[in-house]
C-alpha positions as CSV (number, residue, x, y, z in Angstrom):
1,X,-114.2,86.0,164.9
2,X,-115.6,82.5,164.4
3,X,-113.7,79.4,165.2
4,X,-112.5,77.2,161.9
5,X,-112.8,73.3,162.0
6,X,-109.5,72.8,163.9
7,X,-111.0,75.7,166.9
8,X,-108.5,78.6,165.8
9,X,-109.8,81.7,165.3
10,X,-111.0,82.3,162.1
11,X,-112.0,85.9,160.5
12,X,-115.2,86.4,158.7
13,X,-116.4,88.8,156.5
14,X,-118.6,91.2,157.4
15,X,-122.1,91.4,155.5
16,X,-122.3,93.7,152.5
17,X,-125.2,96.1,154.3
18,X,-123.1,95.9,158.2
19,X,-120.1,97.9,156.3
20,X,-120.4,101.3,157.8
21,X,-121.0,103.5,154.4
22,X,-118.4,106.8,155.7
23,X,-115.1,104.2,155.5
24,X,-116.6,103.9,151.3
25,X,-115.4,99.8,151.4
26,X,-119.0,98.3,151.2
27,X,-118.2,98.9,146.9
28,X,-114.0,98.5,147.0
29,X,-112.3,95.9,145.1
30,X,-109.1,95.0,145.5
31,X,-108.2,92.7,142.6
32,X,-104.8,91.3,142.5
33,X,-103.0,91.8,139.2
34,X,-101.3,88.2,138.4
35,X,-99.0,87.6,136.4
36,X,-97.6,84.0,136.5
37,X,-96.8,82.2,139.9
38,X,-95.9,84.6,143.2
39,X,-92.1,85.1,143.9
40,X,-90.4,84.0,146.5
41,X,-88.5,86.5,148.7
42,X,-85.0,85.4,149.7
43,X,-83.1,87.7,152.3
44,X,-80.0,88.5,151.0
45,X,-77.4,86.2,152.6
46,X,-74.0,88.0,152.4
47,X,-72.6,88.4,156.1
48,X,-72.0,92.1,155.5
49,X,-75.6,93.0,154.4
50,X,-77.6,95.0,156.7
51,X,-79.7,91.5,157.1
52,X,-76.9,90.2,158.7
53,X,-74.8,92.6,160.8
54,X,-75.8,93.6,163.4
55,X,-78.6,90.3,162.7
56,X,-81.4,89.3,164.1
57,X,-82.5,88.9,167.7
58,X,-84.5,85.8,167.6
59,X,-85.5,83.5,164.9
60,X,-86.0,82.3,162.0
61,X,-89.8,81.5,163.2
62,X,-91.7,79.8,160.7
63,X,-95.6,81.1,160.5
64,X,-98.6,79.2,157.9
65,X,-101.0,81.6,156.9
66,X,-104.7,80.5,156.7
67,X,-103.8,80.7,152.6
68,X,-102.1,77.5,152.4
69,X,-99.1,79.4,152.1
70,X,-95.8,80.3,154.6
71,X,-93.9,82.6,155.9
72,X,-90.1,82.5,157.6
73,X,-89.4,85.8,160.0
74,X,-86.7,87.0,162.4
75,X,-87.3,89.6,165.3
76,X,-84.6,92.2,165.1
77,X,-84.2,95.1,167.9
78,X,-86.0,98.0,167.2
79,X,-83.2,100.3,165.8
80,X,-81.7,97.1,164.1
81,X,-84.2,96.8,161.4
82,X,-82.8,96.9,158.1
83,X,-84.7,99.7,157.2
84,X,-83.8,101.3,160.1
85,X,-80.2,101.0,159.4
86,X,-80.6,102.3,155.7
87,X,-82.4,105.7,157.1
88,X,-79.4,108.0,157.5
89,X,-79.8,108.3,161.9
90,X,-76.9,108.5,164.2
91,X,-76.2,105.6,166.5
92,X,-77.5,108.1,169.2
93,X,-81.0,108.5,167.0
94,X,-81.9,104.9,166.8
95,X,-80.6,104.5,170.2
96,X,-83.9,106.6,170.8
97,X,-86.3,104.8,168.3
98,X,-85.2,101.7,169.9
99,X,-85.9,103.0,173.6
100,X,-89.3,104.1,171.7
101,X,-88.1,107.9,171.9
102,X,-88.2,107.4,176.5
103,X,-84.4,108.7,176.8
104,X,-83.1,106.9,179.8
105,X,-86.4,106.9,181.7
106,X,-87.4,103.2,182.3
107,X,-90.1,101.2,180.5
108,X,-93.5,100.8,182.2
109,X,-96.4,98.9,180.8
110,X,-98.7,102.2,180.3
111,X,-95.9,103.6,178.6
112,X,-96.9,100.3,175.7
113,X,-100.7,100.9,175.7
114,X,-102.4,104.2,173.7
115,X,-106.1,104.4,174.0
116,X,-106.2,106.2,170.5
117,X,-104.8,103.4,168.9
118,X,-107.0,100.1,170.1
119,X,-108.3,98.1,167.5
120,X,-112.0,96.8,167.5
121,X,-113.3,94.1,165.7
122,X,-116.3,92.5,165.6
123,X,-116.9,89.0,165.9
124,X,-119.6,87.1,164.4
């Protein structure tokens, strides 16, 4: 990553003839189809929506985007998600999700780290 004019990190994009050829992106598009100005999505304010009850944990966090753009958010628990609650599981279920699927055994940080899943990236 490079740094923008304010120091943040910034991310670059990676020359043309750097993209490795087996992920087949060196030639992808990704055009956005527009038509008229972007919505804006509200979060359904009635006090018995799944939004609502049980609620968040913590926020509403306000994030800006490199795009010029925002963003509001809310952290819910884990099993409190709105799709979460929407998916058919028993209390006991999400119970699980939410203890990421441990049972009663305790958290410990290894138990948060997966070597298959790191992320690399490539800074320029």
């Amino acid at each position: 990553m490079n740094k923008d004019e304010k120091g943040k990190p910034a991310w670059v994009r990676m020359p043309k003839e750097e993209v490795p050829v087996e992920t087949g992106l060196a030639d992808a598009r990704f055009d956005r189809k527009r038509n008229g100005p972007p919505k804006t999505y509200e979060t359904p304010s009635e006090a018995d929506s799944c939004w609502r009850k049980p609620g968040p944990k913590a926020g509403p966090f306000k994030a800006y985007p490199g795009d010029g753009g925002g963003v509001t958010y809310s952290w819910y628990r884990f099993a409190d998600q709105p799709a979460l609650l929407n998916a058919d599981i028993t209390d006991a279920e999400g119970t699980t999700l939410d203890r990421g699927g441990r049972g009663n055994r305790p958290l410990r940080p290894a138990d948060s780290i997966r070597p298959d899943a790191r992320m690399r990236f490539r800074a320029s």
